[in-house]
LUMVO-638545 format. One line per 8 residues: number of its first residue (from 1); for each residue x, y, z of C-alpha. Coordinates in Angstrom, 3 decimals. Example, Ala and Ser with C-alpha at 12.3 -4.5 7.8 and 13.67 -1.06 7.14 Angstrom:
BEGIN
1 = 12.300 -4.500 7.800 ~ 13.670 -1.060 7.140
END
This chain:
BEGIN
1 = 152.660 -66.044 265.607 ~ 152.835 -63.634 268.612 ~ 151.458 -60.564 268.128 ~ 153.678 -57.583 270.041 ~ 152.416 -54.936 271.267 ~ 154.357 -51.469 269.538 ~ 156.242 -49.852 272.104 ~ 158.909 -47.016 272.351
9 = 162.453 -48.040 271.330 ~ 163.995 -44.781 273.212 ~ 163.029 -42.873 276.089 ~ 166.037 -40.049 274.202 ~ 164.782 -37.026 272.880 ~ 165.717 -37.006 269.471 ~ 167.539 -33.979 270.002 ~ 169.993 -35.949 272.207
17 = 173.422 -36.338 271.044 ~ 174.062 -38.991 269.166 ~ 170.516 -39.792 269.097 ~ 170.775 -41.376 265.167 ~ 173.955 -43.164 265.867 ~ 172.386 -44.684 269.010 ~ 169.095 -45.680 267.263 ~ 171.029 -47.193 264.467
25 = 173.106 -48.976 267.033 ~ 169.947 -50.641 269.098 ~ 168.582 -51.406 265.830 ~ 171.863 -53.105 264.369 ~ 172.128 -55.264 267.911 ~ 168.743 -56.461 267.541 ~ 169.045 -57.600 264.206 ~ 172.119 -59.550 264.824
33 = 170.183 -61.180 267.868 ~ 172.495 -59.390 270.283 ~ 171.206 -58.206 273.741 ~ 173.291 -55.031 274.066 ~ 175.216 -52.701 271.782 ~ 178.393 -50.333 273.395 ~ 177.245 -46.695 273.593 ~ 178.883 -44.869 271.557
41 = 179.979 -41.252 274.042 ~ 180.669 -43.504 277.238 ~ 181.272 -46.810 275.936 ~ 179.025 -48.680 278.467 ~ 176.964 -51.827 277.406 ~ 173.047 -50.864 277.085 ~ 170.816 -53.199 276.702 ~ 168.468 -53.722 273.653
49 = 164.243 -53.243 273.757 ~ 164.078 -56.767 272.803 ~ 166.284 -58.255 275.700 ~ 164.237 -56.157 278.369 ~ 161.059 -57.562 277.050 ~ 162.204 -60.712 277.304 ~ 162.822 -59.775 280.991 ~ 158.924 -59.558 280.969
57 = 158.950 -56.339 283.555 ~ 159.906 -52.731 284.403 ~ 162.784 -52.648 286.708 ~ 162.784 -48.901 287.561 ~ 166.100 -48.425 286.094 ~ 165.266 -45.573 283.952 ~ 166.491 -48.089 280.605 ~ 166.811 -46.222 277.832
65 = 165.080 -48.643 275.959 ~ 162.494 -49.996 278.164 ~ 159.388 -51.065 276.206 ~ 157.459 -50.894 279.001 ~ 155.852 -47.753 280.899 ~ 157.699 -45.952 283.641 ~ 157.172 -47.285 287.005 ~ 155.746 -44.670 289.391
END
């Protein structure tokens, strides 16, 4: 077994709109083994915690669910 290291889910204040819906989202997509879920005020694809860990680096993007710390 691989241990994980926790990380943040959501860079989104929690205050955010939609911030439930989208957690609940992110958290449905990963548990169906998808990589993205459809945001649910613009309808773009974002992509899940999981899949960008998998991508094994910080892009600079500004994710909103990049598990890994923001790049300077």
């Amino acid at each position: 077994m691989i241990f994980k290291k926790p990380y943040k889910i959501c860079r989104l204040n929690k205050n955010y709109p939609k911030y439930d819906e989208i957690i609940k989202l992110h958290k449905q997509a990963i548990d169906e083994g998808n990589d993205i879920y459809i945001d649910p005020e613009s309808g773009y694809a974002v992509l899940t915690a999981e899949f960008l860990l998998k991508h094994g680096y910080c892009c600079g993007s500004g994710c909103r669910h990049c598990p890994y710390d923001e790049k300077a």
